[in-house]
C-alpha positions in Angstrom: -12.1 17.9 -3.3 -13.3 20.9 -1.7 -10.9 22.0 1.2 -11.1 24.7 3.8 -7.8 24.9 6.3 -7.4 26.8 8.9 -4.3 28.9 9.8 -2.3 25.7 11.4 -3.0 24.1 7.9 -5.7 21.5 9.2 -9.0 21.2 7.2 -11.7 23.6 8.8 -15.2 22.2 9.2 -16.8 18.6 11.4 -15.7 15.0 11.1 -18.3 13.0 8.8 -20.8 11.5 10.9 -20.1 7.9 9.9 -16.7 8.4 11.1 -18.7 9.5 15.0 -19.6 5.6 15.1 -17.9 3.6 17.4 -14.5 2.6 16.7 -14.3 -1.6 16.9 -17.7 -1.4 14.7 -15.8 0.5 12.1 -12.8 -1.5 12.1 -14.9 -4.8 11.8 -17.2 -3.1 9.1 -13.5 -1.6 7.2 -12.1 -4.7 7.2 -14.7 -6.9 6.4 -14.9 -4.4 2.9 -11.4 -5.3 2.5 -12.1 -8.6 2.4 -14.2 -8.9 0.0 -12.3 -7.4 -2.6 -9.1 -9.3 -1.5 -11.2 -12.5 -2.0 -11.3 -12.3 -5.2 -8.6 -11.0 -6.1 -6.5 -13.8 -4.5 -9.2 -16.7 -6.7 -8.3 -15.1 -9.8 -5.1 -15.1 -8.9 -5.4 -19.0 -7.9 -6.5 -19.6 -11.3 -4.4 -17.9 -13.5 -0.9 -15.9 -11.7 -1.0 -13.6 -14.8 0.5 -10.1 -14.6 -2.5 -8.4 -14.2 -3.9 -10.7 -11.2 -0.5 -10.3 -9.5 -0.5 -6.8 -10.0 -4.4 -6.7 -8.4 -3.3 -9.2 -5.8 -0.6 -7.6 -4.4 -2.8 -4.0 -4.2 -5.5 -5.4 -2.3 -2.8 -7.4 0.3 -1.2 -3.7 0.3 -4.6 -2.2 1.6 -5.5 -5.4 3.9 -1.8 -5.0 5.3 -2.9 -1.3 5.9 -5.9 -2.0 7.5 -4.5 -5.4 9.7 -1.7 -3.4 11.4 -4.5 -0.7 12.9 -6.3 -3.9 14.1 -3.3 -5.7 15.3 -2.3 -2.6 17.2 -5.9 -2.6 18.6 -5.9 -6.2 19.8 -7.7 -8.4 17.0 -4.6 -10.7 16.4 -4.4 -13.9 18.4 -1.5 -16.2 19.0 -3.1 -18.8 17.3 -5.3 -18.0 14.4 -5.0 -14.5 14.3 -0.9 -15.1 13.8 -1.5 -17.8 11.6 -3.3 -15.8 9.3 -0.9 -12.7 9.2 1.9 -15.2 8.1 0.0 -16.8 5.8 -0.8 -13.5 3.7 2.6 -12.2 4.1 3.8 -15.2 2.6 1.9 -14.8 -0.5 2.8 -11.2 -0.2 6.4 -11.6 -0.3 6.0 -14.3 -3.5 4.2 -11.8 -5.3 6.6 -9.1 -4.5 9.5 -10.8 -6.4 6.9 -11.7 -9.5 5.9 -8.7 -9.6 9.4 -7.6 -9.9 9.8 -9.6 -12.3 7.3 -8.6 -14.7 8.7 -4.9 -14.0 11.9 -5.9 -14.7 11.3 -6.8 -18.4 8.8 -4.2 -19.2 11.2 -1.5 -18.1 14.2 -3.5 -19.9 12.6 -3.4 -22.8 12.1 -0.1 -23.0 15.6 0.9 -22.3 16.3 -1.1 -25.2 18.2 -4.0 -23.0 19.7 -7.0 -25.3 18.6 -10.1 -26.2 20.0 -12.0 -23.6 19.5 -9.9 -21.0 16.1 -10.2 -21.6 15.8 -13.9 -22.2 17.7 -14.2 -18.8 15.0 -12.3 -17.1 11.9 -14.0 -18.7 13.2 -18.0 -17.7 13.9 -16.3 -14.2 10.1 -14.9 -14.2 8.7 -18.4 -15.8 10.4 -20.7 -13.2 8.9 -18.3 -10.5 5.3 -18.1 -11.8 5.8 -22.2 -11.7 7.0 -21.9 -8.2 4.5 -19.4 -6.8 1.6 -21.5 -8.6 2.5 -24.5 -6.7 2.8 -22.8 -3.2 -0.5 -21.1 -3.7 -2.3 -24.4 -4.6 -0.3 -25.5 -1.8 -2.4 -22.9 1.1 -5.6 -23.5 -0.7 -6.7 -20.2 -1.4 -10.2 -20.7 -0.8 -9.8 -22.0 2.7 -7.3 -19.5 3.8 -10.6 -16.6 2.8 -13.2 -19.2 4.8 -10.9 -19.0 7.9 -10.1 -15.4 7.2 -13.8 -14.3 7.2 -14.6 -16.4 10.4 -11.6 -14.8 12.4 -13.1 -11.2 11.2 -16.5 -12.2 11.9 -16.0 -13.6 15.5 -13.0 -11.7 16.8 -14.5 -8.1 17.7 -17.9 -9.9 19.3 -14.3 -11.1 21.7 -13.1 -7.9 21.7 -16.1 -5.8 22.8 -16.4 -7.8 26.0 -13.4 -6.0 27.0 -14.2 -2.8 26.1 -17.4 -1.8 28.1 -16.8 2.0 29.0 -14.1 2.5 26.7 -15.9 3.3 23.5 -14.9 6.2 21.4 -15.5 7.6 18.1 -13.7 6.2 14.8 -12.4 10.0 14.0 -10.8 10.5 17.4 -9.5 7.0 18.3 -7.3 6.8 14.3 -6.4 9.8 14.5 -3.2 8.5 17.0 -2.6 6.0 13.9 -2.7 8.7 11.2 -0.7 11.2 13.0 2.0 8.9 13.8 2.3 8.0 9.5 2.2 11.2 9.3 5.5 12.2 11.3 7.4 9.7 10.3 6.7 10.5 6.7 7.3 14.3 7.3 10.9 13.1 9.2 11.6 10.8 6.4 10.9 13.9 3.7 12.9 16.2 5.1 16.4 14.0 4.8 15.9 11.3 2.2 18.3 11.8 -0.7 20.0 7.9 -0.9 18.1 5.2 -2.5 17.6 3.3 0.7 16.4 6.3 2.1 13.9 7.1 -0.6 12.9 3.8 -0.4 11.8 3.8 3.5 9.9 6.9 2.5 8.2 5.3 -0.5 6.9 2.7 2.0 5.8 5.3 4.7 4.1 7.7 2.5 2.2 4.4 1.3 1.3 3.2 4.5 0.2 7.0 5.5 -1.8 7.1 2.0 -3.8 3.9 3.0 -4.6 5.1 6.3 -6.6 8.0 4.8 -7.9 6.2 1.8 -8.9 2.9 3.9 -10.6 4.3 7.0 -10.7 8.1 6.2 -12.2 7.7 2.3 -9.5 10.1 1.2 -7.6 10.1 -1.6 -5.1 13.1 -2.2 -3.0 13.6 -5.2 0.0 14.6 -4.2 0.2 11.1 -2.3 -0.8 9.6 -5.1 2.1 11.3 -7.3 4.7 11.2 -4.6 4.3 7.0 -4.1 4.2 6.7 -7.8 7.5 8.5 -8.8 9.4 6.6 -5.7 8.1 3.6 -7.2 9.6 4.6 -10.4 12.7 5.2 -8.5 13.4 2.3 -6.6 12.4 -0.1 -9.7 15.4 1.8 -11.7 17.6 1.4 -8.6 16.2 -2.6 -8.3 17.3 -2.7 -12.2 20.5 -0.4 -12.3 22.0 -3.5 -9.6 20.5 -6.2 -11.6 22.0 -4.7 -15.0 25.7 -4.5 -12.9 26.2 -8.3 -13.0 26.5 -8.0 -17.2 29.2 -7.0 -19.2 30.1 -3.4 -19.9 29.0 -3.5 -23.6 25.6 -4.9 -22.9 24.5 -2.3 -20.8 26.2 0.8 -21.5 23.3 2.8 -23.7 20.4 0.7 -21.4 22.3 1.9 -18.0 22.5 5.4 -19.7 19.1 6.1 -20.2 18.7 4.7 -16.7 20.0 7.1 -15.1 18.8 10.3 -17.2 15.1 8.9 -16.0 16.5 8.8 -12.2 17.1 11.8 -13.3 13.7 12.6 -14.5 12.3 11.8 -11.3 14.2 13.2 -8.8 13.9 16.7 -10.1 9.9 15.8 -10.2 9.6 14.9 -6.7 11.8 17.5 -5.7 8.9 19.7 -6.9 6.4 18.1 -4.3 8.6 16.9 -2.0 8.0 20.1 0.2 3.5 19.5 -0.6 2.9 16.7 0.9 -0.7 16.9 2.7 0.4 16.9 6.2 -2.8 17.7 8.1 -5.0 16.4 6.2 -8.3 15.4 7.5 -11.8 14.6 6.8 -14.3 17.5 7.3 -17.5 18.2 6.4 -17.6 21.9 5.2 -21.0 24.3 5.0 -21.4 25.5 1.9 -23.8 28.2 0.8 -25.6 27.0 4.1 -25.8 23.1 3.0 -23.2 20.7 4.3 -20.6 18.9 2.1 -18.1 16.3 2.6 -14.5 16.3 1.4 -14.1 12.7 2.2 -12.7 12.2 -1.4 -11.7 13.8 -4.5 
């Protein structure tokens, strides 16, 4: 991505004109791309809760969650469908969460070199969930969860725009309040994590912050990208290191070892970005050699 700043740090250069369109018609038109892709993810999903479709599923409810609280902030939920809706994807959310723990669980067991047991323990515990969360999702009927979904999307902001006559403004200038408070609390959060739980509330803010500019800005940045993946890394040891506590000394001594030399690992490596992260980063379009280009993504 080619970036100009200026000397406060902030990208030189003009907002992309499709970001100049009103605001409600690019939420509609943002979400409405979500959808899509969460569609079929969650019917593949339906079919067959595999790893890979969990995996899949739970990204794209990441990125709708990312988009929906914008549009929650901005009015588009409802106390009747509009909240049904929300809890209804949480829910699935939340069972996906712990299966995707789950599979996590075992893949990194087994590379530590966990025991037998241990990891015959973990496996039933994942089988018996997979059962459950197959049953709950036949249960909401996938399919007419996205039916009602799409409707909501489709008829809410047609609502919404009766109320808004005079108040337009352009997509750029109306998220940037969104971005810019992500943005703080990441920087906050950055400057004092050091505990687990601490590195774990940052995990989840510099993800909600790297949605932001990926979902509605088009950007992707690195340093995001490397920053959520080793806090990841961190909090499935830490998830583990607990789990591995409740067995007896012998069985975990060598596995809990090399545990904690990857904590390790990690740490020092974000410590080496921690102090990078992309605060002020915004689209621009930059003039180059007298022809325009966007930065809008990597």
């Amino acid at each position: 991505m080619t970036t100009e700043q200026n000397s406060n740090g902030q990208n030189a250069g003009e907002p992309p004109p499709h970001l100049a369109q009103d605001w409600l018609y690019y939420e509609e038109h943002t979400a409405l791309t979500v959808f899509v892709e969460l569609k079929k993810a969650l019917l593949d999903l339906a079919k067959n809760a595999n790893a890979k479709n969990v995996h899949e599923s739970r990204v794209l409810l990441r990125r709708w969650s990312s988009v929906w609280k914008v549009l929650k902030a901005d009015g588009w939920r409802t106390k009747g469908e509009g909240a049904d809706l929300e809890r209804e994807l949480k829910s699935i959310s939340a069972m996906l969460g712990n299966l995707r723990d789950c599979d996590v669980n075992i893949e990194i067991a087994e590379s530590l070199g966990a025991g037998r047991r241990i990891l015959h323990n973990w496996k039933y515990d994942r089988e018996v969930l997979g059962r459950k969360t197959r049953k709950c999702l036949r249960k909401l009927d996938i399919e007419s969860l996205m039916k009602r979904l799409k409707r909501f999307l489709q008829d809410r902001p047609r609502k919404l725009r009766k109320k808004l006559v005079g108040r337009q403004q352009s997509a750029y200038k109306h998220l940037e309040k969104f971005v810019a408070a992500q943005e703080e609390t990441s920087k906050q959060l950055a400057l004092n994590a050091q505990e687990a739980g601490e590195l774990h509330k940052l995990r989840l803010s510099i993800k909600a912050w790297r949605y932001l500019l990926v979902e509605f800005y088009g950007l992707t940045n690195l340093e995001l990208v490397r920053a959520q993946q080793l806090l990841g890394k961190l909090n499935d040891l830490h998830r583990i290191a607990d789990r591995l506590s409740g067995y007896e000394k012998e069985l975990v001594d060598e596995p809990l070892s090399k545990l904690r030399q990857q904590q390790n690992n990690l740490l020092a490596d974000f410590e080496k970005i921690r102090g990078n992260l992309p605060f002020g980063l915004r689209p621009r379009v930059l003039t180059v050699h007298g022809q325009a280009k966007s930065d809008l993504k990597l």
